[in-house]
C-alpha positions, 0 to 999 in steps of 0.5 A: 500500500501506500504510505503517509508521506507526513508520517511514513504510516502505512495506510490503507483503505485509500484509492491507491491501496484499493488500486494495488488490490486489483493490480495485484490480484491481476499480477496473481492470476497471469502468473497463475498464483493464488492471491492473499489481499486484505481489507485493511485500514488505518484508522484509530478508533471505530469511526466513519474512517475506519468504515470507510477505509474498510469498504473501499479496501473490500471492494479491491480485494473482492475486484482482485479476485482475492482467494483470501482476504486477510485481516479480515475482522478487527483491525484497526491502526494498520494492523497495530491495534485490533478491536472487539467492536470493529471486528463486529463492524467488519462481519458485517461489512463482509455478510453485505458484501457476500450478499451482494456477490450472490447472483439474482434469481430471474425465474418466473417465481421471482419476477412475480408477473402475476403478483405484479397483475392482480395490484391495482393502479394506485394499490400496493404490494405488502398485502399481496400473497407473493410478498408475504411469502418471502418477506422475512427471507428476500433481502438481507438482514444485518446483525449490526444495522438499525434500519428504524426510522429516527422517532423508534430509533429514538425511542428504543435508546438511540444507539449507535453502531460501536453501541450496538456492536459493543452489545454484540461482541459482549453478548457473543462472549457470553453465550460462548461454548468451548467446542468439544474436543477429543481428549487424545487430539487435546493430550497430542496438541499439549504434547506438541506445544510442550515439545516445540517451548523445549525446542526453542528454549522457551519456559512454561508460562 
């Protein structure tokens, strides 16, 4: 990427890193290599520029044709610092994308001739037998996103996006279940550590 000439910081986010994202990807695919990009940015604090600079890197690694996207989740400051709420900001910046990059359906269902048919001039479509059969599952629903108007959103404590992902990561956590594991593949996995502190003079902690 490039760099902050006043600083020497690396930034990220911006046209030129968005830029060097197609690129390489480009160079990636002549010489017919796999191609690990990030979304990375370089803000300080879970801001409008961290969002921002995040969106734009996502789109140059998903236009580079990126077969992994590293950093993907929670970093902030060039990769310095990480952070539970932008890491809550970022799964949805990528659940958007992946929406996005689905392919519409254009069969007869979807296109809903007939719906669109039996709808009067002047009439509306929240009633109609088509609607209600896909409302809860034809557009994507965000976790982190508050899409009610200002007077409900208001009314239900006015919470911003850190403050709602500050409720997620907090509630993820929470509700966090070690998975199981095989107590052979655990007894191998301790075994290995152990052998590997030997190995290069490190101590227990």
């Amino acid at each position: 990427s490039n760099v902050d000439m006043r600083a020497g910081a690396p930034a990220f986010g911006t046209p030129e890193n968005t830029k060097a994202n197609i690129i390489a990807g480009q160079l990636a695919r002549r010489y017919s290599l796999p191609y690990r990009t990030s979304n990375a940015n370089a803000s300080n604090t879970v801001d409008l520029q961290a969002a921002y600079e995040t969106g734009m890197a996502t789109w140059g690694a998903v236009m580079g044709g990126g077969n992994m996207v590293y950093h993907a989740a929670g970093w902030m400051e060039g990769g310095l610092t990480a952070s539970y709420e932008k890491f809550i900001l970022d799964v949805e910046i990528i659940q958007n994308m992946m929406e996005f990059l689905e392919p519409i359906p254009f069969g007869e269902d979807d296109l809903g001739f007939d719906a669109i048919a039996s709808v009067p001039t002047g009439g509306h479509f929240f009633g109609a037998e088509h609607t209600m059969a896909r409302y809860e599952t034809a557009f994507y629903q965000p976790m982190l996103s508050d899409w009610q108007n200002y007077e409900n959103w208001e009314a239900s404590g006015a919470q911003d996006a850190a403050d709602r992902a500050t409720a997620l990561w907090q509630k993820a956590l929470e509700e966090y279940e070690e998975p199981k594991l095989d107590p052979a593949v655990q007894e191998h996995l301790d075994a290995y550590v152990a052998k590997r502190r030997e190995e290069i003079g490190n101590e227990e902690p």
